[in-house]
C-alpha positions in Angstrom: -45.4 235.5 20.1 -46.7 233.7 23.4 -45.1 230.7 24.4 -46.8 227.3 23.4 -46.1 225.3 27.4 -46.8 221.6 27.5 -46.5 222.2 31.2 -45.0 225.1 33.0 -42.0 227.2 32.2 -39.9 228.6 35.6 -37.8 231.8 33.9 -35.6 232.7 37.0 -32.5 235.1 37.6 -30.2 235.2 40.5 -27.8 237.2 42.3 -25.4 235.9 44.6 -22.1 236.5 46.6 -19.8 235.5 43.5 -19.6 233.3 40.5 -18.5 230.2 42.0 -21.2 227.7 42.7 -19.2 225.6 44.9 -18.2 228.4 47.6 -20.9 231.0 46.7 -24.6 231.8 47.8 -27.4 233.0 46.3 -28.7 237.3 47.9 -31.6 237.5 45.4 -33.9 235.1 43.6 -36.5 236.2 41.2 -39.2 233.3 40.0 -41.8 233.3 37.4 -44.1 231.1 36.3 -46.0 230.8 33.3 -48.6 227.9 33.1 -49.7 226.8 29.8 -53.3 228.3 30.2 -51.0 231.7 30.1 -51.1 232.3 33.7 -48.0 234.4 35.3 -46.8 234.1 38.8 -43.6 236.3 39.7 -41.8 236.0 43.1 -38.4 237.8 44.2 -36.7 237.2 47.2 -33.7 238.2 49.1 -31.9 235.4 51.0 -29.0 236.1 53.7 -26.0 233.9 51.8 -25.0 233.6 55.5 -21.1 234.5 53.9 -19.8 238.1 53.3 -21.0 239.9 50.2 -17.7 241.1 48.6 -17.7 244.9 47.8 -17.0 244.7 44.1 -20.1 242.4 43.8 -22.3 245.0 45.6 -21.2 247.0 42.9 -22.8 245.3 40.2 -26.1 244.4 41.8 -27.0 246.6 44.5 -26.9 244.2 47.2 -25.0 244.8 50.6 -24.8 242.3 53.7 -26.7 244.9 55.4 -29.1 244.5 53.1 -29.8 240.3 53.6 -28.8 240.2 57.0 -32.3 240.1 58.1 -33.4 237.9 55.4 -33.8 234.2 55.2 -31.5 231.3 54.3 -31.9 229.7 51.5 -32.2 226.2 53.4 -35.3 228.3 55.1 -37.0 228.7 51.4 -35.6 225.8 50.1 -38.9 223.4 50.4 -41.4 226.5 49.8 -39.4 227.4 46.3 -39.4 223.6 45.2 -43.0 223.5 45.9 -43.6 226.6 44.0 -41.2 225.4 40.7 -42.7 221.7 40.8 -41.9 220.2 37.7 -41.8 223.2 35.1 -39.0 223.6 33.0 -36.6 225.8 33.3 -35.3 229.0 31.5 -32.8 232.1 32.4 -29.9 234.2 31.1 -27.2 232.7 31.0 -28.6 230.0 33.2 -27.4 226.7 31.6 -23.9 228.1 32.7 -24.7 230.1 36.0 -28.1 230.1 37.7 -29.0 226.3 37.3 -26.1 225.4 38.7 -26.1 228.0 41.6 -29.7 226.7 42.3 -28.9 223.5 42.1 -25.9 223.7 44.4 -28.1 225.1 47.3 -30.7 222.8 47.5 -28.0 220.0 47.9 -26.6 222.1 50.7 -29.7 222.2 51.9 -30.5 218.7 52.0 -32.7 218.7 49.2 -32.3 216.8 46.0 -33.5 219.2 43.0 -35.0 216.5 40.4 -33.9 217.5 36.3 -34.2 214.5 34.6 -37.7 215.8 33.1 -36.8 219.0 33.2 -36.4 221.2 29.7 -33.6 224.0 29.7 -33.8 226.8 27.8 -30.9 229.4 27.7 -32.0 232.8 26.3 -28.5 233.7 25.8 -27.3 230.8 24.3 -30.0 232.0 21.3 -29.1 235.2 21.2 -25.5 234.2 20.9 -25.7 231.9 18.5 -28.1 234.4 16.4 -27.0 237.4 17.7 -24.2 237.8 19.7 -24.4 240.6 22.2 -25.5 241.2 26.2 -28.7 241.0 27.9 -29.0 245.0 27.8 -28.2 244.6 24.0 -30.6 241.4 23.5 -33.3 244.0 25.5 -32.9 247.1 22.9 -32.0 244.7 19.8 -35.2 242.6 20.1 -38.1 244.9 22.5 -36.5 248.1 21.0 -36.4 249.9 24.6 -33.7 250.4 27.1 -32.8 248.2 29.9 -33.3 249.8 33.3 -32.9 248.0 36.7 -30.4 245.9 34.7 -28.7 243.6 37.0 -31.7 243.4 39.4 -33.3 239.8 39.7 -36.5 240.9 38.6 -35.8 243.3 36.0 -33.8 241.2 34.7 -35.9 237.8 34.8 -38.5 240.3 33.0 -36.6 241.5 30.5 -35.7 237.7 30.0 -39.1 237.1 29.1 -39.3 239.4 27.3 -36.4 239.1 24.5 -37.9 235.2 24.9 -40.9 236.0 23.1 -39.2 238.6 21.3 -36.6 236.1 19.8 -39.7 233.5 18.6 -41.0 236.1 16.3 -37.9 237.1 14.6 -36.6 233.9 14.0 -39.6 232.3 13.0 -38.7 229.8 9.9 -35.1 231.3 9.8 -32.6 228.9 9.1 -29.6 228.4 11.4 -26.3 226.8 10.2 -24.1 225.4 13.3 -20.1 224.2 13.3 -20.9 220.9 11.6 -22.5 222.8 8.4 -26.2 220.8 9.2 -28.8 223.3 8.9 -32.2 223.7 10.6 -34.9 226.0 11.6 -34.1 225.4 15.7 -36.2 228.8 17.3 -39.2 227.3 17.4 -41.9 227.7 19.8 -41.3 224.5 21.6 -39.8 224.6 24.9 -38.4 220.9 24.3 -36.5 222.1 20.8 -35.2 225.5 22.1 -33.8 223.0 24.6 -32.2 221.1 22.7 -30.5 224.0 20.4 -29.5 226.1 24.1 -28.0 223.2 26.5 -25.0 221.8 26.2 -25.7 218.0 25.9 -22.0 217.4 26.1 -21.6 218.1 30.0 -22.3 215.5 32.2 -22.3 217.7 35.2 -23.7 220.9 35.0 -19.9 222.6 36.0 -18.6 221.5 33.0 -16.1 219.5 34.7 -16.8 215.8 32.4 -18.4 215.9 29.1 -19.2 212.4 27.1 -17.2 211.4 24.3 -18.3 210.4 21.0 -19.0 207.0 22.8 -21.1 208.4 25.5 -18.4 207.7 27.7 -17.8 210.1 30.8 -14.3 212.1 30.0 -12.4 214.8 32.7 -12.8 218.0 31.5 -10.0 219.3 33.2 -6.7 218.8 35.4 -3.9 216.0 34.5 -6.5 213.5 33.2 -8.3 216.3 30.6 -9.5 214.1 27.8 -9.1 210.4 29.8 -12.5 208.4 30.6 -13.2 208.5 34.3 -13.6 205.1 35.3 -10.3 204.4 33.3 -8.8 207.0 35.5 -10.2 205.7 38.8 -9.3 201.7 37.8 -5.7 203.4 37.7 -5.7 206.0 40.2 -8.1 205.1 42.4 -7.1 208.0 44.8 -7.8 210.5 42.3 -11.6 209.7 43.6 -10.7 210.6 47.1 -9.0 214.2 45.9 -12.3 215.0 43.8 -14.5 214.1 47.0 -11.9 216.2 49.1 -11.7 219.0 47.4 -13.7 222.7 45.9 -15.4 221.1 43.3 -19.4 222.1 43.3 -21.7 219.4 44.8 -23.3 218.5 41.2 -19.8 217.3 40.3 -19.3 214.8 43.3 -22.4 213.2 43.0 -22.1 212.6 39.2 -18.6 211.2 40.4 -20.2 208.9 42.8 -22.6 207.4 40.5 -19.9 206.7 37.9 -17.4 205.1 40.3 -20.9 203.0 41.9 -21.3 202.2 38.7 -17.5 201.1 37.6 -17.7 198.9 41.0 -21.2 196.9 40.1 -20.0 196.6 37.1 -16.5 195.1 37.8 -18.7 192.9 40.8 -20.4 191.6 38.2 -17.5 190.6 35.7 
């Protein structure tokens, strides 16, 4: 089944130095585009992290510092790649937890602010989870009925994304889906808005995961001493616990979400 696109849909894959999108770098982007008249644009690109490539990642994807240490930064392709993804909505593997916020990450190091407010996500393996339950090699034979080779390669892997995508539309077409709360639905539809809704977590309010809103829409830690505790509570109280967030490891996303809640919290109290 082809996709039904409003506006344009980025699938993308990356490969980077670790897991960690605070202290990692991206090695190897892969990009394509499909517009809504049905037109495909695919780019890879290797990118010099400008940090050591650990050995045991080279094992899993193939990619060495020798490899990237000719390539360009990512702060280099940072304008270029923005340009390229516009405003298309976004989709990956495993992307909601790991590539959107690994992309994200970079263009704030590089001084560019990545706009998502419009943006659609769609996580391919959040459907196949919920339906499915396996890996992307497993989604790849379970759905397309062939092998996975180049697996853990940014392109092979981006198009083998696609792939099970359009794969997945077909087989669940009209099937019913019951999630934790016991409401039922038919959510695999082709509608890049509704798969988004059924494949992001609309819980997190940073994309780390670090706060998540309560049932009042209210920004709550995620983690640490004050798990559970609204933020701006936590900052009226402990106002230094600010200061050891904007300190610390924590990814870029996180801070500024941080900043606008404590900007907030001080307009607001300016006000009162």
């Amino acid at each position: 089944m082809e996709l039904i696109l409003k506006k344009p849909l980025v699938i993308f894959d990356i490969e980077s130095t670790g897991t960690n999108a605070a202290a990692d770098r991206i090695v190897e982007i892969c990009v394509l585009k499909v517009s809504p008249d049905g037109k495909e644009e695919i780019r890879t690109r290797r990118i010099n992290p400008t940090i050591p490539i650990p050995a045991e990642v080279t094992a899993i994807h193939g990619i060495s510092d020798q490899d990237v240490k000719d390539e360009p930064t990512f702060k280099m392709l940072a304008k270029g790649l923005l340009d390229f993804i516009g405003d298309a909505d976004l989709a990956g593997f495993n992307s909601n937890k790991f590539d959107v916020p690994m992309l994200i990450e970079e263009f704030y190091r590089a001084g560019i602010e990545f706009p998502m407010e419009e943006r659609n996500l769609v996580d391919v393996q959040n459907i196949f989870h919920q339906m499915e339950q396996r890996t992307l090699v497993a989604a790849v034979k379970f759905y397309c009925n062939r092998d996975h080779i180049g697996a853990h390669g940014a392109e092979a892997d981006v198009i083998a994304t696609y792939e099970v995508l359009k794969a997945q539309l077909d087989k669940y077409q009209n099937q019913e889906f019951t999630d934790r709360s016991g409401k039922t639905s038919v959510p695999v539809v082709n509608d890049i808005q509704k798969l988004s809704e059924f494949t992001t977590n609309r819980d997190w309010v940073d994309f780390a995961g670090r706060m998540v809103y309560d049932r009042d829409g209210k920004e709550c830690f995620n983690f640490g001493k004050h798990k559970g505790k609204r933020v701006e509570e936590v900052f009226a109280k402990e106002p230094s616990y600010y200061d050891w967030i904007m300190n610390g490891d924590f990814a870029l996303s996180t801070k500024r979400a941080i900043e606008k809640i404590r900007t907030r919290g001080l307009v607001n109290k300016f006000k009162a």
